[in-house]
N, CA, C and O atoms as a GROMACS GRO file, in nm:
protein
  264
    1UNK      N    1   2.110   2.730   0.489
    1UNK     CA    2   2.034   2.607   0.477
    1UNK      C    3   1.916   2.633   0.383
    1UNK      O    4   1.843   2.729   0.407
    2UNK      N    5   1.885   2.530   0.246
    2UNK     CA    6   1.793   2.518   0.141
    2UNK      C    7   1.680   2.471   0.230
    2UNK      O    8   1.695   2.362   0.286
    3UNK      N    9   1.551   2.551   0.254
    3UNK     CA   10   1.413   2.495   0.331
    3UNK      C   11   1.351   2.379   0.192
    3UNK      O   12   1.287   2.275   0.206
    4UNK      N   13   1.412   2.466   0.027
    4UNK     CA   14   1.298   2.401  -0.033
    4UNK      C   15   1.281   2.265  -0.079
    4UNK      O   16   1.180   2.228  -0.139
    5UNK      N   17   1.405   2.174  -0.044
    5UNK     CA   18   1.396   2.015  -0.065
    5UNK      C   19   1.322   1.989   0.028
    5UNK      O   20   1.232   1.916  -0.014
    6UNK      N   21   1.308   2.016   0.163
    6UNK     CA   22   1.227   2.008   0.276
    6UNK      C   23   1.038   1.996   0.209
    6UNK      O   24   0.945   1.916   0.201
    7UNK      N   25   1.066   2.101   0.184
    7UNK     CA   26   0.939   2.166   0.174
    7UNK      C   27   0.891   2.076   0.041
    7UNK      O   28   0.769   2.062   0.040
    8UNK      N   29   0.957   2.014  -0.068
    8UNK     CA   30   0.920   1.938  -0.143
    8UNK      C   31   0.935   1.826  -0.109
    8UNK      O   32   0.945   1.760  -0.213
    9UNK      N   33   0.943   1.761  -0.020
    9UNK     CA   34   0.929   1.624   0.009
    9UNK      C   35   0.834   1.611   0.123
    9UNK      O   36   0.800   1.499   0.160
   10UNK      N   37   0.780   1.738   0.192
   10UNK     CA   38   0.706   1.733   0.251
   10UNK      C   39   0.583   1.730   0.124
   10UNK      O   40   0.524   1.624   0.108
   11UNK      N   41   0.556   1.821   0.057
   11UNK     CA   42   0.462   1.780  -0.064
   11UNK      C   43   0.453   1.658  -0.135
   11UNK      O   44   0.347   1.603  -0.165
   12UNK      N   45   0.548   1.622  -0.157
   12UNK     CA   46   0.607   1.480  -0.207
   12UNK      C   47   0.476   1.345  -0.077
   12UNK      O   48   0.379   1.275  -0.104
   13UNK      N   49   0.527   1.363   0.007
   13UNK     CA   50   0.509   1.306   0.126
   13UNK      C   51   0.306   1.332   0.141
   13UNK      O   52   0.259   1.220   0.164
   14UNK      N   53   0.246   1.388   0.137
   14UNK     CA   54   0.160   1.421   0.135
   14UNK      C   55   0.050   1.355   0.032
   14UNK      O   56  -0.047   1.286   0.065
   15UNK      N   57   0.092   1.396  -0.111
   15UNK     CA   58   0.045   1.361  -0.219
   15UNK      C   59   0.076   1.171  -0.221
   15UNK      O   60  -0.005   1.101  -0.282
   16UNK      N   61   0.172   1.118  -0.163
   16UNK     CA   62   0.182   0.984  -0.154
   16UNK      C   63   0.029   0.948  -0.067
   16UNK      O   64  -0.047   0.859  -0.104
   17UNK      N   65   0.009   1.022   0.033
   17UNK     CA   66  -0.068   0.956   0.146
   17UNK      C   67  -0.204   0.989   0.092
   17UNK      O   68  -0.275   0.897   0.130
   18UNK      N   69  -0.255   1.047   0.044
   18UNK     CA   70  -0.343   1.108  -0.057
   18UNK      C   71  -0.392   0.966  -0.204
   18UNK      O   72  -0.500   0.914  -0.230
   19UNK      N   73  -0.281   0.954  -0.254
   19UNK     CA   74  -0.303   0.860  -0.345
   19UNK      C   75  -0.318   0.711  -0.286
   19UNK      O   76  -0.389   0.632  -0.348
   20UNK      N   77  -0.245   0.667  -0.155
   20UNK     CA   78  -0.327   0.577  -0.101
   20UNK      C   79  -0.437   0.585  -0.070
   20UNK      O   80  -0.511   0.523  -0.147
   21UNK      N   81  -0.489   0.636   0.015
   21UNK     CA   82  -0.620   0.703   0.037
   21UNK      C   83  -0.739   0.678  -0.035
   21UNK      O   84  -0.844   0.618  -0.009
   22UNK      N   85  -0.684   0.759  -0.159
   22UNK     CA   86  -0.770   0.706  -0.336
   22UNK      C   87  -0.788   0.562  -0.338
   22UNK      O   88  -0.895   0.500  -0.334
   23UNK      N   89  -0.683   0.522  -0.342
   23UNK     CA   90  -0.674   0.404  -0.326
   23UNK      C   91  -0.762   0.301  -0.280
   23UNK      O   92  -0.827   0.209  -0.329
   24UNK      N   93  -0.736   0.362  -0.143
   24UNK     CA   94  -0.797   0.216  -0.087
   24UNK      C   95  -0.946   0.292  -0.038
   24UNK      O   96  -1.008   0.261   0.064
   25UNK      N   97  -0.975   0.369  -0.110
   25UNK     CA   98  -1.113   0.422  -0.111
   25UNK      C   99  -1.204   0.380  -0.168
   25UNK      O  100  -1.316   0.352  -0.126
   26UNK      N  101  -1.137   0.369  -0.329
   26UNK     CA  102  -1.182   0.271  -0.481
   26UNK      C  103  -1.188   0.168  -0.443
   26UNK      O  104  -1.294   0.110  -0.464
   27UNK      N  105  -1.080   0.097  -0.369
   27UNK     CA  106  -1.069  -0.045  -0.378
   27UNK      C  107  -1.242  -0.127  -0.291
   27UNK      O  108  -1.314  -0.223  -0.316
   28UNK      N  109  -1.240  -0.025  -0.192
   28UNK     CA  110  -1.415  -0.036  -0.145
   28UNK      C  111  -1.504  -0.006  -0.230
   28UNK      O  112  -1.594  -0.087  -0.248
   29UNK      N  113  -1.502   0.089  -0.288
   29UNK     CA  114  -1.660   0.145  -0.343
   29UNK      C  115  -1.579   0.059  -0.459
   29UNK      O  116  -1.617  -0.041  -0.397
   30UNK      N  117  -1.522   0.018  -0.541
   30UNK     CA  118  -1.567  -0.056  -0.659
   30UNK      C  119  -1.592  -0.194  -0.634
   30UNK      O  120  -1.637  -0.262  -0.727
   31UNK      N  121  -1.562  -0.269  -0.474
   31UNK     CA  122  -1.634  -0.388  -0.415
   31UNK      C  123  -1.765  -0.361  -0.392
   31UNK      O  124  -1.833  -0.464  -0.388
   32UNK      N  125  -1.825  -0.263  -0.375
   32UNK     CA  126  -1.928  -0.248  -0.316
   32UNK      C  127  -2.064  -0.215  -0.431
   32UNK      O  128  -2.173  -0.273  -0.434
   33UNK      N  129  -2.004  -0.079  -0.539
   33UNK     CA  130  -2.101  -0.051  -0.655
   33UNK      C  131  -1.986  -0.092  -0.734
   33UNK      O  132  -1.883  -0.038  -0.693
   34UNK      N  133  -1.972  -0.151  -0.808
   34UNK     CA  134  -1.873  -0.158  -0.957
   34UNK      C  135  -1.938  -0.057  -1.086
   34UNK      O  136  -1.881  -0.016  -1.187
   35UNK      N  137  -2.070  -0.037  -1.040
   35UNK     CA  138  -2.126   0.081  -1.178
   35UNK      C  139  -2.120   0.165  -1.189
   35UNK      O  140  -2.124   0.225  -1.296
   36UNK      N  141  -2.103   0.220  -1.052
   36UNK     CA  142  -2.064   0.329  -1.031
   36UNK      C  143  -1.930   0.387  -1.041
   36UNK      O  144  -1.895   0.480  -1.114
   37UNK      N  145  -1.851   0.314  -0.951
   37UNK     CA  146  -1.704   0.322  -0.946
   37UNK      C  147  -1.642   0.226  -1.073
   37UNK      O  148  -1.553   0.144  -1.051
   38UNK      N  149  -1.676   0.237  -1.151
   38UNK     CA  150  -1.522   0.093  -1.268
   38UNK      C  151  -1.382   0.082  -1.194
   38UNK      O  152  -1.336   0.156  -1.107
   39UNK      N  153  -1.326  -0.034  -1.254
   39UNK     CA  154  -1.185  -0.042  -1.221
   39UNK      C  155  -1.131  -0.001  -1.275
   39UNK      O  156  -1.011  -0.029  -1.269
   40UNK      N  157  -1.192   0.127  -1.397
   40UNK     CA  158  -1.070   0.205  -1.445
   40UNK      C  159  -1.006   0.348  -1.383
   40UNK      O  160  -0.906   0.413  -1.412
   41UNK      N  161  -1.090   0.363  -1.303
   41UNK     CA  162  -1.050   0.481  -1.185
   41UNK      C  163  -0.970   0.469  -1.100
   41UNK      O  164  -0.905   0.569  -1.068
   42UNK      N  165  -0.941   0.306  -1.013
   42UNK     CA  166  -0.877   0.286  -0.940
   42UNK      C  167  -0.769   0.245  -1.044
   42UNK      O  168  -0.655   0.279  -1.013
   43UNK      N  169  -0.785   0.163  -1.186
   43UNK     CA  170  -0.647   0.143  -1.222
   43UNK      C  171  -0.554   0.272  -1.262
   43UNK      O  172  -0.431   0.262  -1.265
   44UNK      N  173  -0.624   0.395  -1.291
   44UNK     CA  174  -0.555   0.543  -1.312
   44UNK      C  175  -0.539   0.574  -1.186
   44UNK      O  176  -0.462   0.671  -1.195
   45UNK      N  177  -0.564   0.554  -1.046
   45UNK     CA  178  -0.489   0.565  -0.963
   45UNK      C  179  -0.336   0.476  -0.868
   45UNK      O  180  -0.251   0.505  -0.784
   46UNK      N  181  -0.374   0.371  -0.941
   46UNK     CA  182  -0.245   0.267  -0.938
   46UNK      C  183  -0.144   0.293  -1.004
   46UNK      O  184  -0.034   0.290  -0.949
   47UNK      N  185  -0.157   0.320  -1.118
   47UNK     CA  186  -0.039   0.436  -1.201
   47UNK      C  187   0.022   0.555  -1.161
   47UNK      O  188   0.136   0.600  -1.168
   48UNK      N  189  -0.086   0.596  -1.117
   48UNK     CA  190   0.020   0.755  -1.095
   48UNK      C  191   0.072   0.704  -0.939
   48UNK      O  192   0.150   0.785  -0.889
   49UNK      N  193   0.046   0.602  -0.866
   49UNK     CA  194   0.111   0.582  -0.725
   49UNK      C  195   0.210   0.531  -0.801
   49UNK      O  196   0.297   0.618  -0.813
   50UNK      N  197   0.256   0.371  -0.891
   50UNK     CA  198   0.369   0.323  -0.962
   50UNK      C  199   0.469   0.476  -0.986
   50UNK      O  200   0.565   0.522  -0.925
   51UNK      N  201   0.374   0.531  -1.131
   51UNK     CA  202   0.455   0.644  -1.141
   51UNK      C  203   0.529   0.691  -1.026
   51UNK      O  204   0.652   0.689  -1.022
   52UNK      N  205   0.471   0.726  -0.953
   52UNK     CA  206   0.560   0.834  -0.786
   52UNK      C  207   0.616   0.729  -0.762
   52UNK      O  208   0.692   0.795  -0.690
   53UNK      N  209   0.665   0.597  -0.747
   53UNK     CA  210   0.752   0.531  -0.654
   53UNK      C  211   0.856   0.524  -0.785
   53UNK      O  212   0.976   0.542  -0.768
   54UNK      N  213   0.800   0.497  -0.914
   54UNK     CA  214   0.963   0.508  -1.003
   54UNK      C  215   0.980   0.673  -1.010
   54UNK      O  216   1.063   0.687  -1.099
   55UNK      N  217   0.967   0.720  -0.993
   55UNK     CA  218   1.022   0.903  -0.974
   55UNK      C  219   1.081   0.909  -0.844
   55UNK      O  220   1.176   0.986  -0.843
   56UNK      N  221   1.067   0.876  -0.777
   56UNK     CA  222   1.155   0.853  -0.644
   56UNK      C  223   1.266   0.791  -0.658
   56UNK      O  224   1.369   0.847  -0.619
   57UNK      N  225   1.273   0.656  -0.720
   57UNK     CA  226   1.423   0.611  -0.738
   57UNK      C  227   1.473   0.649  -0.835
   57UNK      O  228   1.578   0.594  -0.868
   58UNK      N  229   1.404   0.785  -0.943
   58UNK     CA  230   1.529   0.838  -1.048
   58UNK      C  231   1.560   0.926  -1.027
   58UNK      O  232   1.643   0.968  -1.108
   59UNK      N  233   1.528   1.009  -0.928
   59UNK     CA  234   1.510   1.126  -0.901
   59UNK      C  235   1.633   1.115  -0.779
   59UNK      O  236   1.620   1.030  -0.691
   60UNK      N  237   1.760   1.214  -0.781
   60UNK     CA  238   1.845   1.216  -0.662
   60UNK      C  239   1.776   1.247  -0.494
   60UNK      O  240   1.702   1.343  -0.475
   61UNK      N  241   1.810   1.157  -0.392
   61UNK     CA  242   1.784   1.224  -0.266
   61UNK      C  243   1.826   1.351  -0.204
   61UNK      O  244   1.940   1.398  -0.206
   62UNK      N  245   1.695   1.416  -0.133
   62UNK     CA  246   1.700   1.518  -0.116
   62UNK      C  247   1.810   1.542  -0.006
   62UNK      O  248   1.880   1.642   0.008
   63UNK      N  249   1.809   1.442   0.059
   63UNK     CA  250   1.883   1.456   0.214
   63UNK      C  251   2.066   1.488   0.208
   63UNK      O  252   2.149   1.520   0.293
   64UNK      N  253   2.073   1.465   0.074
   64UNK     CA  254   2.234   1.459   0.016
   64UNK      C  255   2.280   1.637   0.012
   64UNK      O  256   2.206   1.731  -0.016
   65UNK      N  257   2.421   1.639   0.050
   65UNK     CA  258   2.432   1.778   0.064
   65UNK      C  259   2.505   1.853  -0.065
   65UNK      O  260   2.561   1.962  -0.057
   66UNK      N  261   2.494   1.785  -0.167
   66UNK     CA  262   2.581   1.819  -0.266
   66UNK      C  263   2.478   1.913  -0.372
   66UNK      O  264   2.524   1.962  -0.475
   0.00000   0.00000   0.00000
């Protein structure tokens, strides 16, 4: 048995919950200071979350035994 698809989708899995996080971290502090925070920080974090959800559907599932 391969641990390391495991072990990369546990990373996978992680770094998703992380970029929400960012997320909806920005989405406060740039309601709150906008001079501080711009919406171009949170929009470079809206991308690389897009990015990870289209890399997920081009990318084969791990769970497959082939």
């Amino acid at each position: 048995m391969n641990k390391f698809p495991k072990f990369l989708a546990l990373i996978l899995l992680v770094s998703r919950i992380y970029i929400i996080y960012k997320l909806i971290t920005l989405l406060y502090w740039t309601q709150q200071n906008p001079i501080e925070y711009p919406m171009d920080k949170l929009t470079w974090w809206s991308c690389l979350l897009i990015f990870d959800i289209w890399l997920q559907n081009v990318l084969p599932s791990m769970d497959s035994e082939d």
